[in-house]
C-alpha positions as CSV (number, residue, x, y, z in Angstrom):
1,X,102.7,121.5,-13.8
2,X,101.1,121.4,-10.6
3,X,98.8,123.9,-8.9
4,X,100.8,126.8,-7.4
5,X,99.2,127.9,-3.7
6,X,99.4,131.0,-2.7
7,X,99.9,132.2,-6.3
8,X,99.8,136.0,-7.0
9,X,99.9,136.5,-2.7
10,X,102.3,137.1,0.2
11,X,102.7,133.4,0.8
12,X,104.5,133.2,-2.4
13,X,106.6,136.2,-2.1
14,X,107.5,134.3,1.3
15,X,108.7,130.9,-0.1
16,X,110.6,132.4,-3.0
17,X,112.5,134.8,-0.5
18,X,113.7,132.3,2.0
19,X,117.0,131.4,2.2
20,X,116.2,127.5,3.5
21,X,114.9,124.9,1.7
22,X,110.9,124.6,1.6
23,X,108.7,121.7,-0.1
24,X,105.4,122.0,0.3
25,X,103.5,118.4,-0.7
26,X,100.2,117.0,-0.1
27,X,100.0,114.1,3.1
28,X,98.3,111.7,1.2
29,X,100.5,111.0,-1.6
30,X,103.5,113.2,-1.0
31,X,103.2,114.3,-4.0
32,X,105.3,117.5,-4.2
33,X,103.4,120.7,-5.2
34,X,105.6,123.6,-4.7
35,X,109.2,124.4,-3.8
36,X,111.2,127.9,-3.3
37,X,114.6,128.7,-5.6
38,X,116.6,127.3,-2.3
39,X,115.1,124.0,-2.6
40,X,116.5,123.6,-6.1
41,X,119.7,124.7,-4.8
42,X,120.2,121.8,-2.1
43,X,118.3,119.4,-4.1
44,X,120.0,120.1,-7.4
45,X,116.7,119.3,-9.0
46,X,114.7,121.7,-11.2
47,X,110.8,122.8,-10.5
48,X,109.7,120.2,-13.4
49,X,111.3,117.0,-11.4
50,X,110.0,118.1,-8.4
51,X,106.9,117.7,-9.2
52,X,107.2,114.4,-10.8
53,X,108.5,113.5,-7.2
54,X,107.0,112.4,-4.1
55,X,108.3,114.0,-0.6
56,X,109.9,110.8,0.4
57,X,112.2,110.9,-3.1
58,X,114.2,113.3,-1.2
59,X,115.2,110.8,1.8
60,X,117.7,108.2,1.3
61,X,115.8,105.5,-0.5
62,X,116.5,102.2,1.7
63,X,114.6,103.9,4.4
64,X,111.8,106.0,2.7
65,X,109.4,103.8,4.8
66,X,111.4,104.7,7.7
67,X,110.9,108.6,7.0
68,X,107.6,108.0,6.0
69,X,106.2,106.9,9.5
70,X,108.0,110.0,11.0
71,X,106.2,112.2,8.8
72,X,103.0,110.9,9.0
73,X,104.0,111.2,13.4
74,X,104.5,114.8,13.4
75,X,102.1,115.8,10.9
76,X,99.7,114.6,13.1
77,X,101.0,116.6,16.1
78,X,102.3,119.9,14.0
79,X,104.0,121.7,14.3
80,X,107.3,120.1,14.8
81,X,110.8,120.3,14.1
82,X,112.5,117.1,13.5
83,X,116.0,116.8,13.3
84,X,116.3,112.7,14.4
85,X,115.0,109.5,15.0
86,X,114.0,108.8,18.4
87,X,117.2,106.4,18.6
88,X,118.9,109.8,17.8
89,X,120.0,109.0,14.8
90,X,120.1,112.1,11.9
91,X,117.3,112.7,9.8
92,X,119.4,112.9,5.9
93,X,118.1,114.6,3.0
94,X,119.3,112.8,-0.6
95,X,120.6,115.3,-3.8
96,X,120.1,114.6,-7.3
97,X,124.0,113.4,-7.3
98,X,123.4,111.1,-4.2
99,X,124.5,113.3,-1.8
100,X,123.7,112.7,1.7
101,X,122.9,115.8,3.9
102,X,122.1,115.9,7.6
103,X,119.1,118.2,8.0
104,X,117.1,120.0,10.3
105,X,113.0,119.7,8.9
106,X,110.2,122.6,10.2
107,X,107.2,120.4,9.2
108,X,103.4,121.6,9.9
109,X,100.7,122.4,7.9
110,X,99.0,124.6,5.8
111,X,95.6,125.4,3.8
112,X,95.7,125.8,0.6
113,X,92.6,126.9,-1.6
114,X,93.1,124.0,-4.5
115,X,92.6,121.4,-1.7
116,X,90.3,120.1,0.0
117,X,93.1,118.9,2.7
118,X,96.0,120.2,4.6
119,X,99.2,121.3,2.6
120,X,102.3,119.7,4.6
121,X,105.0,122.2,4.5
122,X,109.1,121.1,5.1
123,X,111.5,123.6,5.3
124,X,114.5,122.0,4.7
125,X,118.1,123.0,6.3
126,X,121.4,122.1,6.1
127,X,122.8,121.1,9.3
128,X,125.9,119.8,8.7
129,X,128.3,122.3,9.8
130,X,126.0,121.9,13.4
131,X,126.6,118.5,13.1
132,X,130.3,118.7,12.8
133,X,130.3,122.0,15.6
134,X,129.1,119.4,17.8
135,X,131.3,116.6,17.3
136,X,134.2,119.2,17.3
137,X,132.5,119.9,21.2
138,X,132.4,116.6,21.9
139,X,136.1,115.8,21.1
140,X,137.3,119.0,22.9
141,X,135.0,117.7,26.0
142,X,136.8,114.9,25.7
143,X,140.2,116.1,26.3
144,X,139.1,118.4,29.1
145,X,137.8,114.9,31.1
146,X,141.2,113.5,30.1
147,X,142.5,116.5,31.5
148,X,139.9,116.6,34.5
149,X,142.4,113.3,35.3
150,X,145.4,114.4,35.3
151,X,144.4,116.9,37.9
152,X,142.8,114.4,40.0
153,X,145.9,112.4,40.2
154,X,148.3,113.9,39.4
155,X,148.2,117.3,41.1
156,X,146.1,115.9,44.2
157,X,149.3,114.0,45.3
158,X,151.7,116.3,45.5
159,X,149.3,119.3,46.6
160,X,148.4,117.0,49.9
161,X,151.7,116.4,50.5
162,X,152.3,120.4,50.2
163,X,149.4,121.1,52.4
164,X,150.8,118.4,55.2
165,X,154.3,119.7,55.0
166,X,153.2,123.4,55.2
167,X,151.2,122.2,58.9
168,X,153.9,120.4,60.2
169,X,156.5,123.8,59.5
170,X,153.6,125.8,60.9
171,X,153.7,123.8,64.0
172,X,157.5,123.6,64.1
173,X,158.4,127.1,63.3
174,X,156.7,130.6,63.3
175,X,157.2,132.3,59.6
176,X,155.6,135.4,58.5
177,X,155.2,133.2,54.9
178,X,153.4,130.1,56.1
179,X,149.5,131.7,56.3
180,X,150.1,132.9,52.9
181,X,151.7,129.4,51.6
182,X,148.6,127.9,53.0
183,X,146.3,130.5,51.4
184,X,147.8,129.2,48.3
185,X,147.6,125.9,48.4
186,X,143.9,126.0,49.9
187,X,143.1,127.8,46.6
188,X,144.9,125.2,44.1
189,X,142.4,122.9,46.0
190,X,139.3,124.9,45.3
191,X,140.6,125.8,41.4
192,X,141.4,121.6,41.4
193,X,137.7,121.1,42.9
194,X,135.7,123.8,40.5
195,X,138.0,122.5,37.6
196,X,136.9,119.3,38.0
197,X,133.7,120.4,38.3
198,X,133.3,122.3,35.1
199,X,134.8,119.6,32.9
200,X,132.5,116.6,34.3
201,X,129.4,118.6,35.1
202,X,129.6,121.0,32.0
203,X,129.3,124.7,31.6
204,X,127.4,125.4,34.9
205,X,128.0,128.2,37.8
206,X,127.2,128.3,41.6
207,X,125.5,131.3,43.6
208,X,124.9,134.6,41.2
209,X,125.9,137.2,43.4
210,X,127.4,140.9,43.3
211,X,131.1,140.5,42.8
212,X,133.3,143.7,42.7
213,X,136.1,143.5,40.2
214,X,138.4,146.3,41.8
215,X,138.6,143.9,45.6
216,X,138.2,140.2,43.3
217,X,141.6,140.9,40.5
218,X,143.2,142.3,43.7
219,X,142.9,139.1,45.4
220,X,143.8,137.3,41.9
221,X,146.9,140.1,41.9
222,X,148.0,138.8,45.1
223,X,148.4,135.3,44.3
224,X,149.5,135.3,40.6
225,X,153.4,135.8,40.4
226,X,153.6,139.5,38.9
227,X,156.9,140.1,39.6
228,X,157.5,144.1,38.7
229,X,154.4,143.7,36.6
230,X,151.5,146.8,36.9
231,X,148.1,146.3,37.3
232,X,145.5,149.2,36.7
233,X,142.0,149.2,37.1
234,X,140.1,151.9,35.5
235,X,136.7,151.8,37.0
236,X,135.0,150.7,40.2
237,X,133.1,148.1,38.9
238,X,130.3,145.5,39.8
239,X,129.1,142.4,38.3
240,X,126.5,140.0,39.0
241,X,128.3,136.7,38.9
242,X,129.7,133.5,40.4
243,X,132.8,135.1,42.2
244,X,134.7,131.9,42.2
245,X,133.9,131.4,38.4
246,X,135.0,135.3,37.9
247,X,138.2,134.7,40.3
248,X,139.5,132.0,37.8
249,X,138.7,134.2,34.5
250,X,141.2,136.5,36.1
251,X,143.4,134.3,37.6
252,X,143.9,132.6,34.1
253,X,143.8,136.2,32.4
254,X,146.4,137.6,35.0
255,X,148.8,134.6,34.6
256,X,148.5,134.4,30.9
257,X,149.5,138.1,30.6
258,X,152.4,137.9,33.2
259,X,153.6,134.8,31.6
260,X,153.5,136.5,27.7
261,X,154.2,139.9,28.3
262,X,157.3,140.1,30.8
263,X,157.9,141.0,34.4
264,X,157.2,144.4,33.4
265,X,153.7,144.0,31.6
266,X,151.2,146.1,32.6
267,X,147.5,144.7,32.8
268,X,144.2,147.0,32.4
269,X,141.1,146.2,33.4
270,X,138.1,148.7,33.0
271,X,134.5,149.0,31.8
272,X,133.5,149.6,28.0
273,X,129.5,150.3,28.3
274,X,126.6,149.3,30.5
275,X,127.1,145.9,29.2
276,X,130.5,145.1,28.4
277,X,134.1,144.8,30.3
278,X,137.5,144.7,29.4
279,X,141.0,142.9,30.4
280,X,144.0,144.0,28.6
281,X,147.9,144.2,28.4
282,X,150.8,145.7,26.8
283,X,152.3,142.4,25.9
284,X,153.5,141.3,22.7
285,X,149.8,140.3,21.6
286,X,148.7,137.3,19.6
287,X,149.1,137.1,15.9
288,X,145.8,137.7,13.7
289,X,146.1,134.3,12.4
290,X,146.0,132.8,15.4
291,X,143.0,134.5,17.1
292,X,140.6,132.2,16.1
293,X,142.2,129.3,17.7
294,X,143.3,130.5,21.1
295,X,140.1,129.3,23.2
296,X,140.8,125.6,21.8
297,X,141.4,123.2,24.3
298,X,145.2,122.6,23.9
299,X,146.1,125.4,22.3
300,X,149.7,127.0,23.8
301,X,152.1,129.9,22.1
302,X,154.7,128.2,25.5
303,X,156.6,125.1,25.3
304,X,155.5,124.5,28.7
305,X,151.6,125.5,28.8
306,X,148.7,123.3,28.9
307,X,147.0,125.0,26.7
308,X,144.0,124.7,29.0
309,X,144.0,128.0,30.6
310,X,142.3,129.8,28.0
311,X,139.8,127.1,26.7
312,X,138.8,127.4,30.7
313,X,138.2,131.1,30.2
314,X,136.0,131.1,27.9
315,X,134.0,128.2,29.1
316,X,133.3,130.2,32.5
317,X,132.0,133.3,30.5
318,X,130.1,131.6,28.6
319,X,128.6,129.7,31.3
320,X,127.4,133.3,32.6
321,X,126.0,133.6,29.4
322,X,128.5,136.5,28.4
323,X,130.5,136.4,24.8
324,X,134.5,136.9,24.8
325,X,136.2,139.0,22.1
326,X,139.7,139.3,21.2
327,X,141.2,141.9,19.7
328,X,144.5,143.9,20.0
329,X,144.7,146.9,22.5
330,X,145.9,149.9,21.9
331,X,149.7,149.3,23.3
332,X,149.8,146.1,21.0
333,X,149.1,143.3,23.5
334,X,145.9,140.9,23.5
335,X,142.6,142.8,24.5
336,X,140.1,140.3,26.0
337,X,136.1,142.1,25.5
338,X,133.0,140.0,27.9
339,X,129.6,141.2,26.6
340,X,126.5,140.7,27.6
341,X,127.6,141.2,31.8
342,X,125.1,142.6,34.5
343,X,126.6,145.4,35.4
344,X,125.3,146.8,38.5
């Protein structure tokens, strides 16, 4: 066997308790010196074969000079995490049964006593549920552009034909309703605008400034259809924010309640701690089985729903850097948490 660094000390106590991979090998040869219980695990090799191996044994084997160079590159600038090639490809790890696994590779190096050269040291993780996080993303961002689309052509149309018709009776009658129908339809242009916004410029927000939730959801009350619906709002609350961003959390929020939970749903909105705010109903709720699933794009409990409105939702917190929660409140209906607001 070879020499074990960092036997009888910490370092050891360190490698063996780690729950990701690590090979530690010499530059030169690659010959592999030491490796941690994890490494076994992934690599489905035992300590002996490990180190009758060298380091590159562990990369796919039609491109072990390929792997090679990229090694030899960061070693000589360590540390460095590599993850890909610079044509972005994935860097692959190979298992004792041929396996091919994407991996993520914390390279740099270390002193051991037995040499008279630098140790390099890979800690090896499995990145493949990343990997397919991120291609789950990229489909989803694909259906909002598709999306994005639709409501460039064809909600643009009809809305500028609404906004020319609605001058035209303003000019040709005088109605108590026409300044509020225009106040509507100047707002379906901005949530078109900001919509298509988010979906081709990613999870961005304007101006951070304060909003105050009690005056912003009674502007969202007034132009969501609540029928004999009651709204309550249990604290005087202000947020640091985008207050268009937060008008359209609520917006979608109110609308989604109203639509689920009857003309006579009542909506709460109030604060949980220094950090956190809440927007609930006393709706029929969503099911346990499918809370997971709610925020993805396309999902809709209506025949007639996008299932855009809560995907949008949480895109917008989370572009404020705040996490959504849902739960069930205490009347039963859906209960939605943001953590992590400025609360002022």
């Amino acid at each position: 066997m070879s020499p074990d660094p960092g036997e009888g000390s910490n370092i050891r106590g360190l490698i063996e308790s780690s729950p990701d991979a690590i090979v530690i090998a010499t530059p030169g040869t690659g010959e592999i010196v030491e490796v941690n219980q994890a490494a076994e695990d992934l690599f489905d090799y035992t300590k002996e074969e490990f180190y009758s191996m060298d380091i590159l044994a562990l990369h796919p084997a039609d491109e072990q000079e390929r792997y090679g160079n990229l090694f030899e590159t960061h070693f000589e600038n360590q540390p460095a995490v590599i993850s890909q090639f610079d044509d972005g490809s994935p860097v692959f790890a190979i298992t004792a049964a041929g396996e091919r696994i994407p991996v993520e590779i914390n390279a740099w190096a270390i002193e051991g006593e037995e040499y008279d050269q630098p140790l390099f040291h890979g800690v090896f993780r499995d990145i493949s549920e990343r990997l397919h996080r991120q291609r789950e993303l990229q489909r989803q961002n694909e259906r909002l552009n598709e999306f994005a689309g639709v409501i460039a052509h064809d909600l643009r149309n009809p809305l500028n034909v609404a906004q020319g018709r609605t001058a035209f009776l303003d000019q040709e009658c005088e109605s108590e309703h026409t300044d509020a129908l225009q106040t509507a339809l100047t707002r379906m242009e901005e949530i078109i605008e900001d919509t298509l916004t988010l979906a081709r410029n990613g999870q961005r927000v304007g101006k951070i400034e304060s909003v105050n939730l009690v005056n912003t959801i009674g502007k969202c009350w007034e132009l969501v259809a609540t029928s004999a619906a009651t709204l309550k709002i249990e604290d005087d609350t202000t947020i640091r924010a985008d207050p268009d961003r937060v008008r359209h959390i609520f917006e979608n929020l109110l609308r989604n309640a109203v639509e689920h939970g009857g003309d006579d749903v009542t909506v709460q909105v109030g604060q949980v701690d220094e950090q956190t705010i809440y927007f609930e109903d006393d709706g029929p709720g969503i099911p346990a089985d499918e809370q997971d699933t709610v925020f993805d794009l396309g999902y809709s409990s209506a025949a007639d729903g996008t299932g855009f409105g809560l995907a949008i939702v949480q895109r917008l917190a989370e572009a404020h850097g705040w996490d959504v929660t849902l739960t069930e409140s205490e009347a039963g209906g859906a209960r939605f948490e943001y953590s992590g607001v400025e609360i002022q």
